[in-house]
N, C-alpha and C positions, 0 to 999 in steps of 0.2 A: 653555464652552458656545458652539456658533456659530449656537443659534439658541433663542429662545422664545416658545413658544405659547399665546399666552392662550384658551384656549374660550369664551365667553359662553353657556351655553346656557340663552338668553331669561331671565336672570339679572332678581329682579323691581327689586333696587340698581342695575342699569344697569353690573354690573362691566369690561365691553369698554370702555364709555364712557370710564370714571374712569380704566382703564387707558391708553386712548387720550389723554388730554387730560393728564396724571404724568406719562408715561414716554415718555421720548425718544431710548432704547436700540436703535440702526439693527438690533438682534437680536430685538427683539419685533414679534410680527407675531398681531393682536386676528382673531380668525374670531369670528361672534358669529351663533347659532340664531334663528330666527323666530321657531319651536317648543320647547319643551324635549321634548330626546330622551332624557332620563335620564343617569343617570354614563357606561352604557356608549356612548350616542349620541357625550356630546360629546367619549369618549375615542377612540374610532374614531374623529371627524375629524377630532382633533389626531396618531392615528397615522397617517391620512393623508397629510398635509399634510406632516408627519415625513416622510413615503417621497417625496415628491416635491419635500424640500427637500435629500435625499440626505444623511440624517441616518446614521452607523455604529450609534450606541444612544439610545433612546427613553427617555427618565424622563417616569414620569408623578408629579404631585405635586396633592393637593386642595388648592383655595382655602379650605381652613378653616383654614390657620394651625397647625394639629395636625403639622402633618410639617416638619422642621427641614431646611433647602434643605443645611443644610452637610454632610447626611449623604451629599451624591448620589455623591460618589465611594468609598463604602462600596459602594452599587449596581452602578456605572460598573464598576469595578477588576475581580471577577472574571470580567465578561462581555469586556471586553479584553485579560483574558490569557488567553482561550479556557475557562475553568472552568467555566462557566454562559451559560447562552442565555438565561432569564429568573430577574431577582433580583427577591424582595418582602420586605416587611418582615415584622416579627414582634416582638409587641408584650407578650410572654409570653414572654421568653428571662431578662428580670432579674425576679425578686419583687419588687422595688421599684415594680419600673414597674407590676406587677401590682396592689399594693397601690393606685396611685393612681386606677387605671382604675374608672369608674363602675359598680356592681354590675351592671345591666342590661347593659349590654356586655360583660361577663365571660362571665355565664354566657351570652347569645347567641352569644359568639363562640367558647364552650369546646365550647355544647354540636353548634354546624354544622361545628365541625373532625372529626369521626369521618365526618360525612355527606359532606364536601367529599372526603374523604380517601378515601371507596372509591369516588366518582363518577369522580375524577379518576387513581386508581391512584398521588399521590404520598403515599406514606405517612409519609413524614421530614419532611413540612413543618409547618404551623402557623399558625393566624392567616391563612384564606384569605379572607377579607375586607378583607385588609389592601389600601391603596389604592397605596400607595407602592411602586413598582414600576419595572423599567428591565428594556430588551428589546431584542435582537440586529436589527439590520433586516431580514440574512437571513432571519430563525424569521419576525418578525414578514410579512414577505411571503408565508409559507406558511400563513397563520390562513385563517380564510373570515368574512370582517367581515359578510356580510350574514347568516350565521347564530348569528353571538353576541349571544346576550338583553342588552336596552338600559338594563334597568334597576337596582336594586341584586345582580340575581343576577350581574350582569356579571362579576365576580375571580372569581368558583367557576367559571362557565362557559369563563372564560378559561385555568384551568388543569384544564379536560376540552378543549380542543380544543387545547392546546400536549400534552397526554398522546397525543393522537391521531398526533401527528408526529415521539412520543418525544425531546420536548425536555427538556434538563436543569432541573431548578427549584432554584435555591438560598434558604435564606431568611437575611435579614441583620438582624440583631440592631437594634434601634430601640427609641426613648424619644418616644410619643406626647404632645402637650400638650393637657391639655382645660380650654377656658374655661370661660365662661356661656354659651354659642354653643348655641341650640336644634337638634335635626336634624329632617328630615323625615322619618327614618324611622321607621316606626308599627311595632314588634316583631310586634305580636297579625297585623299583616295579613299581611309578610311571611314569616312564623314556615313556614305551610304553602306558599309558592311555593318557597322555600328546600329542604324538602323533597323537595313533590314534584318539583322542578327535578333534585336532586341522585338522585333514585332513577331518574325518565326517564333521566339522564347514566349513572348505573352498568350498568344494563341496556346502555344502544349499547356504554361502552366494554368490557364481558366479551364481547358478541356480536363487537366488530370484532377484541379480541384475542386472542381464547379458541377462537371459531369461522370467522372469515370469512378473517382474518391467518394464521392459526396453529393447527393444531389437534396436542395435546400432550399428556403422561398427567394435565396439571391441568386441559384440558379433560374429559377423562374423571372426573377425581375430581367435577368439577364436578355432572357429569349423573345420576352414580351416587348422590352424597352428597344430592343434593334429590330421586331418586327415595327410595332409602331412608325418608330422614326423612318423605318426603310419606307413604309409606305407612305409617309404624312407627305417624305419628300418627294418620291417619284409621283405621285398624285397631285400635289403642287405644281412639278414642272408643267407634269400634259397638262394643268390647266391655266398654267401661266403662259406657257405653247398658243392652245387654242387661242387665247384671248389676243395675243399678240398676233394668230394668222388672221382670225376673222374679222380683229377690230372690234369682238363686244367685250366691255367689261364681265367676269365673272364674278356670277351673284353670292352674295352673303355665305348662305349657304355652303357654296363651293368652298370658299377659304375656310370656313372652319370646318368641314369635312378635313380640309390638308392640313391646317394649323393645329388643332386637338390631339390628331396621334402623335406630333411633330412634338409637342409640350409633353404629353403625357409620357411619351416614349424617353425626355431626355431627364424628367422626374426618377424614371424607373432606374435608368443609366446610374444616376446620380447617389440613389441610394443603392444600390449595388455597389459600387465606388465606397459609399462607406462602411458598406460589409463586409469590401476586401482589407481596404483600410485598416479595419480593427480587427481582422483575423492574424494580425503579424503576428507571428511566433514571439512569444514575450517568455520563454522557460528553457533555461539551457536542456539539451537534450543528450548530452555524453554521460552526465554522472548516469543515468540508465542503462546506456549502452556499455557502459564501463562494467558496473553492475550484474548486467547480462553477460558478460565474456568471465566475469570471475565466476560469477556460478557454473558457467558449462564450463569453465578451467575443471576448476574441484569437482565437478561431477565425471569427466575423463577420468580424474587420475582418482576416486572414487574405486569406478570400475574396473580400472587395468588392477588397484587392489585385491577386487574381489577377485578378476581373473588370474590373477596370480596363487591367489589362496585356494582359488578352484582345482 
């Protein structure tokens, strides 16, 4: 590693301090908040700091002791042989490790993987919560920092705007360690940001892929399949209404006028579902962008040649 970032963000232990006055590693370099901006604050200004110390790959690692530093070239390795643009952990690849995991954090983190998972469009992954993370510089310069939410919804939100740029995601197998170490985070409050977070995110990204990107027979199946349903259902109610105000059964007919779109519509849903499915991004996407930045390098210093000889 040719450089480390300690974040302090407005830590109430004084952690930038205790770092500062320990450690005398010419590679650590203490940035410390006024304010606390949350996980995602203080991880945006150590990814900053990262771009402008001309870092190749970014690892992020929590100070709670929980993430094992020896793991980072598990992370590292397939973003440097071109494999993956961003690696995270995943903390639910051995039962073992699953066994150890504290009940509340299982089922929190079992049950916002299906939600993270259609917000974001990567469907192979797992453990989107997970903090432990390492990132191309290339991808990471294509992010937009001032629109990624600051606080714990920051990893979900971070893997709907690297979906946005059709970045590769891999996830790398890891063994979490949990102390006595309190958290601050309160399940009951963030349970519904989480959510609604992740359904605002699904709605932009079917809109940016589906209609604004690209328009395809899964956008069609799309439009068809939630008409249908919409109407199989509310066509169903009024006549499950009627039949319950006036006391007559409704005829045959009736029900499969409401049942038909009801099926058809959840057929179309269904294969739509696995046209998003298989659209995951399966090809690292930085050796291109890397690529790109060296040709317009050389084609700059190119020119200021020519203008110089001019």
């Amino acid at each position: 590693m040719r450089h480390v970032i300690v974040v302090d963000d407005c830590c109430p232990q004084n952690t930038g301090e205790l770092v500062s006055s320990l450690c005398r590693d010419p590679r650590i370099t203490v940035i410390t908040h006024e304010t606390n901006l949350g996980v995602g604050g203080a991880v945006i200004t150590g990814y900053r700091h990262a771009l402008q110390l001309g870092a190749d790959v970014v690892v992020k690692l929590d100070g709670d002791g929980q993430m094992d530093p020896a793991l980072i070239h598990r992370f590292v390795r397939p973003i440097l042989e071109g494999q993956a643009d961003y690696t995270k952990g995943n903390r639910f690849n051995d039962i073992e490790d699953v066994r150890g995991m504290p009940p509340m954090r299982l089922l929190g983190n079992a049950g916002l993987s299906f939600f993270t998972k259609a917000s974001s469009g990567y469907w192979t992954v797992f453990d989107p919560t997970n903090g432990y993370t390492a990132i191309h510089s290339a991808v990471l310069r294509q992010l937009p920092f001032s629109k990624i939410r600051q606080r714990y919804f920051f990893e979900s939100d971070m893997l709907f705007r690297l979906s946005t740029i059709r970045a590769y995601v891999l996830d790398v197998p890891m063994t979490a360690f949990y102390g006595d170490e309190r958290s601050n985070l309160h399940v009951s409050r963030v349970i519904p940001q989480f959510i609604a977070g992740n359904l605002i995110n699904t709605i932009k990204r079917v809109c940016y892929n589906y209609f604004l990107r690209d328009f395809s027979i899964a956008s069609i199946e799309l439009v068809l399949g939630m008409a249908c349903l919409l109407f199989g259902i509310i066509f169903g109610s009024c006549g499950w209404w009627e039949s319950v105000r006036t006391g007559i059964t409704a005829s045959t007919g009736t029900v499969m006028v409401a049942a038909l779109p009801v099926i058809v519509g959840v057929q179309l849903l269904l294969s739509f579902l696995a046209f998003d499915i298989a659209a995951v991004p399966r090809r690292a996407l930085h050796p291109m962008l890397a690529r790109a930045t060296t040709i317009a390098a050389k084609r700059d210093v190119d020119l200021e040649i020519v203008s110089r000889a001019n």
